[in-house]
One Martini backbone bead per residue (centre of mass of N, CA, C, O) as a GRO file, in nm:
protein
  331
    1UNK     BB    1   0.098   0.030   0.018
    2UNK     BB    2   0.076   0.359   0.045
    3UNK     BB    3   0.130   0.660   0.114
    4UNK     BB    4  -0.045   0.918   0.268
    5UNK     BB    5  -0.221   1.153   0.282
    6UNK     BB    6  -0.237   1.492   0.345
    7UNK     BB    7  -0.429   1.732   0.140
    8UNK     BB    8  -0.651   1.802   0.408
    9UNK     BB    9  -0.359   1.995   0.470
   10UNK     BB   10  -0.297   2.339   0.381
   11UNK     BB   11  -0.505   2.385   0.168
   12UNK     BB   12  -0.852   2.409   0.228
   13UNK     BB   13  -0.911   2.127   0.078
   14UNK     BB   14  -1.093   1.883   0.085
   15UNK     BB   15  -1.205   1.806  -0.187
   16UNK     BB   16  -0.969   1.792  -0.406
   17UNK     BB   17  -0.934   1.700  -0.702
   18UNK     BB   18  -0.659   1.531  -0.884
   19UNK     BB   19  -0.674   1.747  -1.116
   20UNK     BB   20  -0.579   1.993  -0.979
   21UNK     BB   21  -0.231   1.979  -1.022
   22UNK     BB   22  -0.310   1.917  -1.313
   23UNK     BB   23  -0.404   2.229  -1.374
   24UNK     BB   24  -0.141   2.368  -1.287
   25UNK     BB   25   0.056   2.280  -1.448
   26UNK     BB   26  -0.049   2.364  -1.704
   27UNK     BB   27  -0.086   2.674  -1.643
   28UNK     BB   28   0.243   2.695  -1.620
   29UNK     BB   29   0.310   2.598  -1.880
   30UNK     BB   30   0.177   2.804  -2.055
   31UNK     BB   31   0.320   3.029  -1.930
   32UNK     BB   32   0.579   2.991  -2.038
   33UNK     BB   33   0.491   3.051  -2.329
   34UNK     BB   34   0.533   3.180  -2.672
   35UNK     BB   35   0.279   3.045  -2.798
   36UNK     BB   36  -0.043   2.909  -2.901
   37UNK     BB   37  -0.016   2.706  -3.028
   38UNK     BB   38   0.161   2.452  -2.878
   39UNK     BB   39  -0.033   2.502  -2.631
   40UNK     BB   40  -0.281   2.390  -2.776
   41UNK     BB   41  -0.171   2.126  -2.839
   42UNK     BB   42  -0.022   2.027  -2.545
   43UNK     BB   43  -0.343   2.024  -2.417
   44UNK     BB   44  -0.468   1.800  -2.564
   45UNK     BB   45  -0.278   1.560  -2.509
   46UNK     BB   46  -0.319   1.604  -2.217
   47UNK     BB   47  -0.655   1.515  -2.278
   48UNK     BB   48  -0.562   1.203  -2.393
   49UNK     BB   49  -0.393   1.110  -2.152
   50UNK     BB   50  -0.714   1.211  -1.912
   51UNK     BB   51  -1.002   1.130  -1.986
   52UNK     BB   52  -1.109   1.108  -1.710
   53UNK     BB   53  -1.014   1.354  -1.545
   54UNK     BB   54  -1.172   1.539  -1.795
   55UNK     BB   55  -1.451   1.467  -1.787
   56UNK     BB   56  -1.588   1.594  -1.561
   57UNK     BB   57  -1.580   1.877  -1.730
   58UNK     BB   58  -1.739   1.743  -2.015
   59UNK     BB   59  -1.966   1.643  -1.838
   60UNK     BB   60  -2.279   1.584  -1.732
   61UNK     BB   61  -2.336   1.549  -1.430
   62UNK     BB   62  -2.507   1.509  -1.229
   63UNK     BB   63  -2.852   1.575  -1.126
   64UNK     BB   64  -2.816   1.761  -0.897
   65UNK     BB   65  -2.652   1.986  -1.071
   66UNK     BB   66  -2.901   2.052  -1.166
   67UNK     BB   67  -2.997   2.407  -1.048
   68UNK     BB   68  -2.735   2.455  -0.850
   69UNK     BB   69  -2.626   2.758  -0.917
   70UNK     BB   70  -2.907   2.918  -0.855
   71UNK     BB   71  -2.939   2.766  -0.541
   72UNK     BB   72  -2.711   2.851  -0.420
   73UNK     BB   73  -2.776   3.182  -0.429
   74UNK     BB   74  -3.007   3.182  -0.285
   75UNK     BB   75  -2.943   2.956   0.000
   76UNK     BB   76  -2.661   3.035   0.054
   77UNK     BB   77  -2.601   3.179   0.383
   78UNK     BB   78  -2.857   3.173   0.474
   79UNK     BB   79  -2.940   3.253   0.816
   80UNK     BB   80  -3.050   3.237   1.170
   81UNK     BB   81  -2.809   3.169   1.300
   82UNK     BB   82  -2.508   3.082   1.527
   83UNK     BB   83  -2.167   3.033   1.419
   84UNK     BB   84  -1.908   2.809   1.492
   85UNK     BB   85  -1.568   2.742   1.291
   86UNK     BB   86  -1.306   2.523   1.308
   87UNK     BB   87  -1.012   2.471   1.204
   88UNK     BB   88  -0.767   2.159   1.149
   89UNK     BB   89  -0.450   2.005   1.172
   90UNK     BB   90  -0.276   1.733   1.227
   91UNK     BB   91   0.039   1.571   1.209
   92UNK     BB   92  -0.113   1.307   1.049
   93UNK     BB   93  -0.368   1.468   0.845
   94UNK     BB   94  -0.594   1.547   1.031
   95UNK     BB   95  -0.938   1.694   0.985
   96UNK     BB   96  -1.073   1.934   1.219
   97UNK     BB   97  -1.424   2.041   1.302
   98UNK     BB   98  -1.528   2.236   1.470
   99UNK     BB   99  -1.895   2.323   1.598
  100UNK     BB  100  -2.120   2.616   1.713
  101UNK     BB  101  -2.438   2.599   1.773
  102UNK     BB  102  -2.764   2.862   1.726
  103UNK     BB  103  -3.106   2.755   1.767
  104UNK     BB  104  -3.252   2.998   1.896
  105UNK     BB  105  -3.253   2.817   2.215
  106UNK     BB  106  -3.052   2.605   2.073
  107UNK     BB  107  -2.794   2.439   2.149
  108UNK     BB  108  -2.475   2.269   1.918
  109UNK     BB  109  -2.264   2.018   1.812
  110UNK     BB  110  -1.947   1.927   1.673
  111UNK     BB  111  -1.708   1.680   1.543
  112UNK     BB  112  -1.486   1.666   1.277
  113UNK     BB  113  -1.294   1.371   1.078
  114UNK     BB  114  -1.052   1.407   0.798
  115UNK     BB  115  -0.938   1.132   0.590
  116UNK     BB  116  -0.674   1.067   0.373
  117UNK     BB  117  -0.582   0.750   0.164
  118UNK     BB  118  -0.585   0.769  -0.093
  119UNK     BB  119  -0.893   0.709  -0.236
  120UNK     BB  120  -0.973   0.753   0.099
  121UNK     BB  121  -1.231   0.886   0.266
  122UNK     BB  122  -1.274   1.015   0.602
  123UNK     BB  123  -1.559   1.040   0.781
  124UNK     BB  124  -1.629   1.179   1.141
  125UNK     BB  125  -1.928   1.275   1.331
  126UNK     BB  126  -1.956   1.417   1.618
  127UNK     BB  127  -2.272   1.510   1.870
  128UNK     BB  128  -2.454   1.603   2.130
  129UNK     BB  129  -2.693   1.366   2.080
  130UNK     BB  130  -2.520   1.093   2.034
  131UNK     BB  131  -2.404   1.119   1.744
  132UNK     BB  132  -2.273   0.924   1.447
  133UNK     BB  133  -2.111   1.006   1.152
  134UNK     BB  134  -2.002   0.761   0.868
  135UNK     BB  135  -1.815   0.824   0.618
  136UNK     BB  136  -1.699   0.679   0.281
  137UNK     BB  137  -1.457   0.756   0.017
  138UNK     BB  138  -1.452   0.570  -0.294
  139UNK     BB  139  -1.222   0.635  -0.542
  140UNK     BB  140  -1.145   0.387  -0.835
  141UNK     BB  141  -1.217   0.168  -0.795
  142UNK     BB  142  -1.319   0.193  -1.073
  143UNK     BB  143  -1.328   0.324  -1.330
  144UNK     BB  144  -1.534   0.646  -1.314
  145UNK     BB  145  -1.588   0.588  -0.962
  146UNK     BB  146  -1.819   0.617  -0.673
  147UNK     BB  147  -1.809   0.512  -0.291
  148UNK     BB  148  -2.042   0.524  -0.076
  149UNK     BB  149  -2.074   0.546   0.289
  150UNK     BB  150  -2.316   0.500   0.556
  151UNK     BB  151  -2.327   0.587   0.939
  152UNK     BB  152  -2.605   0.594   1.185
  153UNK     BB  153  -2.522   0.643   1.514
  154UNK     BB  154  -2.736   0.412   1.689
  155UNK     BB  155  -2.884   0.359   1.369
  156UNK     BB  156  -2.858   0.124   1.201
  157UNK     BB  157  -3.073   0.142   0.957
  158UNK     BB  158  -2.882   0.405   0.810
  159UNK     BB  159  -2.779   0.271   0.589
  160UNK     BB  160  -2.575   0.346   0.327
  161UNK     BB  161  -2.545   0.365  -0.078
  162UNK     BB  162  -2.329   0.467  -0.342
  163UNK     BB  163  -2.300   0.475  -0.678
  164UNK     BB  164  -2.099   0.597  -0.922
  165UNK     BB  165  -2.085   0.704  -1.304
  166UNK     BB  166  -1.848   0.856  -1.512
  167UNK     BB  167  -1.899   1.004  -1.815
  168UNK     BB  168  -1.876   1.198  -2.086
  169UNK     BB  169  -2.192   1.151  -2.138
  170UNK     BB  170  -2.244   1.035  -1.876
  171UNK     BB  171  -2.452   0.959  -1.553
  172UNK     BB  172  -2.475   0.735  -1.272
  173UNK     BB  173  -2.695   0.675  -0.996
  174UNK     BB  174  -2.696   0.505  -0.678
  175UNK     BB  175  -2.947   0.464  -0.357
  176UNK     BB  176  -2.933   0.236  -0.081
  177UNK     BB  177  -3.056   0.097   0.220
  178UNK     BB  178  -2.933  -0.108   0.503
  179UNK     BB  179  -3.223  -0.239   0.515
  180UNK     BB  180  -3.548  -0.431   0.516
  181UNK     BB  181  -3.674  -0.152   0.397
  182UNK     BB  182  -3.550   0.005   0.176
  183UNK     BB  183  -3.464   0.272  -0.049
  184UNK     BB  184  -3.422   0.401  -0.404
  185UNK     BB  185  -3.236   0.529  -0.578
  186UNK     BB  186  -3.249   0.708  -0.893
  187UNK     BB  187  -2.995   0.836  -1.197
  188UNK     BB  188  -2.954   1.062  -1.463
  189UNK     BB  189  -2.723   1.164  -1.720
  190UNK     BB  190  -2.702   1.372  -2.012
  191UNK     BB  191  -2.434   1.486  -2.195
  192UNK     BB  192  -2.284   1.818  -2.157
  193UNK     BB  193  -2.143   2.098  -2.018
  194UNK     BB  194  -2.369   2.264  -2.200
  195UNK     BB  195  -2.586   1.994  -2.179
  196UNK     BB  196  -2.874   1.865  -2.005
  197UNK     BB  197  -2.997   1.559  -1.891
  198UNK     BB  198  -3.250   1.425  -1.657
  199UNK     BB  199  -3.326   1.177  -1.378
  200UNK     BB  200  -3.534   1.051  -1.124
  201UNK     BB  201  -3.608   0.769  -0.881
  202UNK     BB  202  -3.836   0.624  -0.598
  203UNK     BB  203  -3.822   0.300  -0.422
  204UNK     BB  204  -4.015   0.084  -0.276
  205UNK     BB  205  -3.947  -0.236  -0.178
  206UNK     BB  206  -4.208  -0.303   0.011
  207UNK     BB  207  -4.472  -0.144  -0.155
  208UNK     BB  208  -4.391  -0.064  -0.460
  209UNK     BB  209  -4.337   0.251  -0.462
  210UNK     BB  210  -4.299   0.579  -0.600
  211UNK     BB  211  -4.187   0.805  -0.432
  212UNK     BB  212  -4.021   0.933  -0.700
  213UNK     BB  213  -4.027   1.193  -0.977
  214UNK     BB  214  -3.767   1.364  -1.191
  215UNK     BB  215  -3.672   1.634  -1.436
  216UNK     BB  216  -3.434   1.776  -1.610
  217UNK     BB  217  -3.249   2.106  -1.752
  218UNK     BB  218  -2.942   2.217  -1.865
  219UNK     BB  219  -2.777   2.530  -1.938
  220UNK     BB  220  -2.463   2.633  -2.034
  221UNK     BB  221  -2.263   2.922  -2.031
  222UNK     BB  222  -1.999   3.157  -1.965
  223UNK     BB  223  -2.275   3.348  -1.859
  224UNK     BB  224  -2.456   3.138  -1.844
  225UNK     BB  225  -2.768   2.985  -1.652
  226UNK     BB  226  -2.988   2.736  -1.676
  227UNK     BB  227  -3.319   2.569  -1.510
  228UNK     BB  228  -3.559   2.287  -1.578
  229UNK     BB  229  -3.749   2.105  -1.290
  230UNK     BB  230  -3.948   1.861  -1.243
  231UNK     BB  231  -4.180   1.799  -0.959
  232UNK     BB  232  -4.332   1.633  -0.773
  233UNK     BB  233  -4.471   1.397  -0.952
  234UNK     BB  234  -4.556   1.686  -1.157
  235UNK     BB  235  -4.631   1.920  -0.888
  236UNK     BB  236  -4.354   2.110  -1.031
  237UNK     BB  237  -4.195   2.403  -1.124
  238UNK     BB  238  -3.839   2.504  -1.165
  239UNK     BB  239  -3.699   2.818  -1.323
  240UNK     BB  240  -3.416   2.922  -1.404
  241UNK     BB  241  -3.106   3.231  -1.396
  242UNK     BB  242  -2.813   3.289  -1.488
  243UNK     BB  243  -2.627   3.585  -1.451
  244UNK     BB  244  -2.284   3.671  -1.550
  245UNK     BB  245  -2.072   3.999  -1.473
  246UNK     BB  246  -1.801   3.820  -1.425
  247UNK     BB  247  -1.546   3.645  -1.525
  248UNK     BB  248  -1.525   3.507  -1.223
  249UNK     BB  249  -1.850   3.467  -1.106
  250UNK     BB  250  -1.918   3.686  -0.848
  251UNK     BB  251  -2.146   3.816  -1.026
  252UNK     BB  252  -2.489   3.847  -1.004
  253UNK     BB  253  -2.801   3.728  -1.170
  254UNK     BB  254  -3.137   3.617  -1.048
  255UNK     BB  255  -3.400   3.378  -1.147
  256UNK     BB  256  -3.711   3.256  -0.994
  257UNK     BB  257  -4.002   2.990  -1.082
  258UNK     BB  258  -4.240   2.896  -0.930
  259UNK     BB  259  -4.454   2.596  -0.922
  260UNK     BB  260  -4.790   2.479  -0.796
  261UNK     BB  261  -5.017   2.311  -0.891
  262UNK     BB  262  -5.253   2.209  -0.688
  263UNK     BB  263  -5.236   2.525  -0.553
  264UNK     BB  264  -5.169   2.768  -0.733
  265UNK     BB  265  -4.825   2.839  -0.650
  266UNK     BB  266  -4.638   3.150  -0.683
  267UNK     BB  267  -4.274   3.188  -0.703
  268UNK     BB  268  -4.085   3.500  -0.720
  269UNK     BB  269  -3.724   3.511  -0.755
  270UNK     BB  270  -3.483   3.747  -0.707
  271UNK     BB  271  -3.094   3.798  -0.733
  272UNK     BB  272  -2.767   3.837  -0.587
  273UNK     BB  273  -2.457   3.944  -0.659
  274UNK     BB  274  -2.150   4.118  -0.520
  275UNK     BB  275  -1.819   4.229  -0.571
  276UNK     BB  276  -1.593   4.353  -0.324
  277UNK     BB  277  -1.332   4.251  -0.408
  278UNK     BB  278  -1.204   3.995  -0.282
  279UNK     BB  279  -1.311   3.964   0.044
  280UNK     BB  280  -1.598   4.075  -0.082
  281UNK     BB  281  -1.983   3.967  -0.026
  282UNK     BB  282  -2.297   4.019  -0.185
  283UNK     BB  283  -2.627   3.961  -0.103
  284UNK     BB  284  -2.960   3.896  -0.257
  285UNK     BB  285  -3.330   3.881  -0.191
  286UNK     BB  286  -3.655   3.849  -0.346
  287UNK     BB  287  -4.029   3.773  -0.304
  288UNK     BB  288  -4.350   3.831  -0.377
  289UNK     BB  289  -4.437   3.804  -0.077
  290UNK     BB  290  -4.180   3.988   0.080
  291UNK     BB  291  -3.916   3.853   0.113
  292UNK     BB  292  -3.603   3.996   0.240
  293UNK     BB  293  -3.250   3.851   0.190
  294UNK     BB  294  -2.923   3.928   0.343
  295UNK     BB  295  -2.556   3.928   0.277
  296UNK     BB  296  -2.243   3.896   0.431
  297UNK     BB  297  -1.866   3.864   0.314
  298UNK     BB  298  -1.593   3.839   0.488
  299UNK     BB  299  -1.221   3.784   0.485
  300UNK     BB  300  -1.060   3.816   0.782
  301UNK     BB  301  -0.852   3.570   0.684
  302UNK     BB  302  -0.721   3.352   0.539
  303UNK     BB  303  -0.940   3.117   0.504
  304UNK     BB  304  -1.151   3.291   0.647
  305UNK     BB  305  -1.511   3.354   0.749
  306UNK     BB  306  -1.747   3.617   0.796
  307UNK     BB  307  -2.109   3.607   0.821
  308UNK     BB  308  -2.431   3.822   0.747
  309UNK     BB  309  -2.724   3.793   0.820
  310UNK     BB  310  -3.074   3.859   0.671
  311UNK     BB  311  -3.460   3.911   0.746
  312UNK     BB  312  -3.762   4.038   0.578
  313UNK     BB  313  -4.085   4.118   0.625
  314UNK     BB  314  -4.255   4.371   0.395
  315UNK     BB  315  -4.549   4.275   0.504
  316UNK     BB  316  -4.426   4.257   0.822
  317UNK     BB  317  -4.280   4.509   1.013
  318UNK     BB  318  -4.347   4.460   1.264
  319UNK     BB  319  -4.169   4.208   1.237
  320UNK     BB  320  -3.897   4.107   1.324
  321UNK     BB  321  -3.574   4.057   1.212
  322UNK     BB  322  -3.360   3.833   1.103
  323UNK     BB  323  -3.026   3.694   1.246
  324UNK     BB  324  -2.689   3.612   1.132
  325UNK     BB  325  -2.404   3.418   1.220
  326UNK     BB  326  -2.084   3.320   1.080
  327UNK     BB  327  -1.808   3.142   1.126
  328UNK     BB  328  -1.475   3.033   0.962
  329UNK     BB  329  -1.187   2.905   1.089
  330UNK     BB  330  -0.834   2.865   0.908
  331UNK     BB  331  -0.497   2.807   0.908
   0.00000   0.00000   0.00000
């Protein structure tokens, strides 16, 4: 066996995919030449060299990736809880994670542990309630595959596996508990990098009944980027659209439009970031109930982010308005 990897520490990046070494020896190679023929020759090269490990990049990824940049920018970081999470790494090369909310009147805490050797990631993450959740993450058991494996104690029962497979233009993923009565989620997705389509669906193995069926499609563009995804069973629709206004993709404006057949009820949401130099990050949201939304995030040392958020109810100002703070410090 080989000797474990450190990778976990002193990077930032927990899960930082093996590809990433290699895309950065690439772009200082090519910084170093004088001719751009050559290094488009030598770049082309090197993604024939590396089909597997380029595919991520040109394949449609999982069906759960389609709608989620327009997700992440609505939903990411809104919160009224009151967090603080310390990372750190010790010498041995395990990334650990202490964390302390205050949600409400209630507070809880948890402490992770993630460690990786070779292809296989440990995570072990203990919390005030007396559970235990156990996620073993392993990549490459065959070639463009991955394979979770979790459990939460005390609950023999939680336990559940899940497998993935990327192609270059297809991923399937397949998802069942292991215990007597599983339910089984299967998903797949076809396409390229620029557009996609997939589908879900979940399986009851006691009662042979469709838990869930969803489909979608995803249009990504260098600027630009949509998604219609059809869910519960067919009595919902949600359309997104994202537009990026800076070529880092820091500054967006979204629009976001849900409807539920079954109610007759539609949320029209807008929002966006927009970026204040490198260390400052601002988010806004509004729909048409009224919610309102903002986000204030700005990294007070190198990997620590500090996050300011609050929301207020526009149709009732009587309403106090709720605010959230967050901190996560890294060494």
């Amino acid at each position: 066996m080989g000797s474990p990897s450190n990778s976990l520490c002193g990077t930032g990046a927990i899960n930082r995919p093996p590809i990433v070494p290699l895309l950065i020896s690439v772009l200082q190679w090519l910084n170093s030449q004088l001719t751009v023929i050559p290094s488009l020759l030598r770049l082309v090269s090197i993604v024939e060299k590396y089909p597997r490990e380029f595919s991520i990049f040109l394949g449609p990824g999982l069906f759960s990736d389609i709608g989620k940049k327009p997700r992440d920018i609505l939903n990411a970081n809104y919160t009224t809880d009151h967090k603080l999470s310390i990372n750190t790494c010790s010498e041995s090369g395990v990334a650990l994670t202490s964390t302390a909310v205050k949600r409400g009147g209630i507070s809880a805490g948890d402490v992770t542990a993630k460690y990786k050797y070779n292809n296989t990631l440990f995570d072990v993450k203990f919390d005030t309630n007396s559970n235990i959740l156990t996620t073993i993450i392993l990549n490459e058991i065959v070639p463009s595959t991955k394979a979770i494996a979790s459990l939460r104690l005390p609950d023999y029962n939680s336990g559940r596996l899940e497998l993935q497979y990327f192609h270059q233009h297809m991923t399937i993923a397949a998802a069942a508990g292991l215990n007597k009565s599983p339910l089984v989620d299967i998903s797949a997705a076809v396409g390229t990098a620029t557009i996609a389509f997939g589908a879900e669906a979940g399986y009851d193995v006691t009662t042979g009944n469709l838990t869930k069926y969803t489909a979608g499609i995803g249009v990504s563009k260098p600027d630009q980027y949509a998604s219609v995804i059809l869910g519960d069973k067919g009595d919902s629709i949600r359309a997104s659209y994202v537009h990026y206004l800076d070529s880092l993709k820091r500054t967006t404006a979204v629009l976001e439009i849900f409807r539920k057949f079954s109610s007759n009820e539609n949320i029209v949401t807008v929002g966006g970031t927009y970026a204040i130099g490198h260390l400052t990050l601002v988010k806004g949201k509004l729909n048409n109930n009224g919610k309102l939304g903002a986000v204030l995030q700005h990294e007070i040392i190198p990997k620590s982010l500090m996050s300011i958020s609050g929301e207020i109810d526009t149709k009732a100002l009587e309403r106090a308005p709720k605010f959230g703070l967050s901190i996560a410090l890294s060494p």
